[in-house]
C-alpha positions as CSV (number, residue, x, y, z in Angstrom):
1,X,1.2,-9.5,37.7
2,X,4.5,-10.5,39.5
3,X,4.8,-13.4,37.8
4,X,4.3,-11.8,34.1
5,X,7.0,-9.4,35.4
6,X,9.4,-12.1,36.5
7,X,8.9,-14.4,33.4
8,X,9.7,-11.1,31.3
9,X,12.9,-10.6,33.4
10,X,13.5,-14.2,32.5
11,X,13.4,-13.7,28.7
12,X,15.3,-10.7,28.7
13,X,12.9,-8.0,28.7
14,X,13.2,-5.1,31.1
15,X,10.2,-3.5,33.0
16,X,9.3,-1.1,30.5
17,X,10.0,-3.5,27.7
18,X,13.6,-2.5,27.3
19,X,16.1,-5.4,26.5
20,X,18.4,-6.4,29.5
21,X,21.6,-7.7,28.7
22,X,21.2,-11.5,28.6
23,X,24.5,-13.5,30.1
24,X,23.1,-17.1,28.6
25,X,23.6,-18.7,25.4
26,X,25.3,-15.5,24.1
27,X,27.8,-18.0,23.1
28,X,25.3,-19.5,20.1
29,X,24.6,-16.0,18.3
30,X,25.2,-16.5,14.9
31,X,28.5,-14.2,14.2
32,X,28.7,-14.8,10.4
33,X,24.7,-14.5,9.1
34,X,23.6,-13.3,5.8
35,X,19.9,-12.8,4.6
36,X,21.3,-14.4,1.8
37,X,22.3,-17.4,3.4
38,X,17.9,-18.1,2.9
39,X,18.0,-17.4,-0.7
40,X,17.1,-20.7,-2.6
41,X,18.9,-20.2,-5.7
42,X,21.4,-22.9,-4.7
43,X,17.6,-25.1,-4.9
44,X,17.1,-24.0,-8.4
45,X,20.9,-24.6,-9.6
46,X,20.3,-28.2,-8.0
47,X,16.9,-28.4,-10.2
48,X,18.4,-27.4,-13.7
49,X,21.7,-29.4,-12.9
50,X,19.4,-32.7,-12.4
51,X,17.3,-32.0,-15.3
52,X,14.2,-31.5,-13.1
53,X,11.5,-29.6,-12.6
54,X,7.7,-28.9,-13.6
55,X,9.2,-27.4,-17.4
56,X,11.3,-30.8,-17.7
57,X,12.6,-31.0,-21.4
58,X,11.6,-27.2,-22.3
59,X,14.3,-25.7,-23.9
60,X,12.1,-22.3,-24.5
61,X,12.0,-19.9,-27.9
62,X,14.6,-20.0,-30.2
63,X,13.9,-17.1,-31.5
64,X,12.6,-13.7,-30.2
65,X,10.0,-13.1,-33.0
66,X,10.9,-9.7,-33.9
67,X,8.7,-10.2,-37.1
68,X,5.4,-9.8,-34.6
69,X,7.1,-6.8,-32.5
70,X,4.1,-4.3,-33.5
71,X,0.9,-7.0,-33.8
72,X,-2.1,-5.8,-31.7
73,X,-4.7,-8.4,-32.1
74,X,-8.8,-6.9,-31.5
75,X,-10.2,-9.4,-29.8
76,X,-14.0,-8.9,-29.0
77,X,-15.7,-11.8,-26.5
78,X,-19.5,-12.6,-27.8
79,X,-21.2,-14.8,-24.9
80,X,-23.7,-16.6,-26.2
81,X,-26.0,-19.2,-23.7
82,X,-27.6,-22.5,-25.0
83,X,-30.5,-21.0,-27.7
84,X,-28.1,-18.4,-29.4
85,X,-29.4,-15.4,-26.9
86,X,-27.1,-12.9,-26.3
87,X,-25.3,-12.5,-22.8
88,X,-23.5,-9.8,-21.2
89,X,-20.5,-10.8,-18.8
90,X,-22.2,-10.6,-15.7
91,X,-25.3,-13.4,-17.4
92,X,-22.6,-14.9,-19.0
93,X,-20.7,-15.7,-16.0
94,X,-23.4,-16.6,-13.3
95,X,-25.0,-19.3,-16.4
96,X,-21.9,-20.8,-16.6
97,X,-21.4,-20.9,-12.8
98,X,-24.9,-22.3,-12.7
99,X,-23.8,-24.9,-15.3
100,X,-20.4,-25.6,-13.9
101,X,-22.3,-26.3,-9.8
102,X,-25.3,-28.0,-11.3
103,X,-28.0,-25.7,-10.0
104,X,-30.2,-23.1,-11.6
105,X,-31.9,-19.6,-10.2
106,X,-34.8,-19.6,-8.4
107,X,-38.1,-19.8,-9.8
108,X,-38.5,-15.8,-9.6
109,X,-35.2,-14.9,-11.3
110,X,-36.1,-17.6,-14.4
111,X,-39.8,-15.6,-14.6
112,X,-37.6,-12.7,-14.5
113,X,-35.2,-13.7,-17.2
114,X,-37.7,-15.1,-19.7
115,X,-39.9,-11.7,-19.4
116,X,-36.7,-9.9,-20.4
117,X,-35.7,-12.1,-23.1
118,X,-39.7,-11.8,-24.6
119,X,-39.7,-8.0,-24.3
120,X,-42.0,-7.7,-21.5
């Protein structure tokens, strides 16, 4: 316990974990530092000044299609699986999981899904 205690005095912390005026390297404090001084917009200046970048060549919309301000499309999703049968989300997702891993259900959860496609 003495030594935890004497290390802390070391770092600067007091007994009951007040701070203790250091007298060492007070000298190196950083007197003139700004959050911003760890912004990186100087980074993305550099980028667009270069030409660089992942949108390299993308000049973006000339226009700011005003003509479409009040389009809604309806947009219904229909999942079908590989015979036409209708599928909700939840069966549509885990058959094309299954598809996408290469595996399949189990033996019981097929039985199970071609007695409720049949209606029994």
């Amino acid at each position: 316990m003495g030594a935890a205690l004497k290390m802390a005095m070391q770092k600067g912390l007091g007994c009951r974990g007040e701070e203790v005026k250091s007298t060492g390297l007070v000298h190196l404090k950083c007197k003139n530092y700004n959050i911003d001084d760890k912004s990186r917009d100087h980074e993305e200046d550099d980028r667009k000044r270069r030409g660089g970048g992942r949108d390299r060549g993308y000049q973006g919309p000339t226009s700011s299609f005003s003509e479409k301000k009040g389009y809604k499309p309806e947009v219904t999703l229909e999942y079908v699986d590989d015979t036409g049968r209708a599928m909700n989300a939840k069966e549509a997702f885990r058959f094309l999981s299954h598809k996408f891993h290469g595996k399949g259900s189990g033996k019981a959860k097929d039985r199970e899904e071609t007695e409720e496609s049949s209606g029994g």
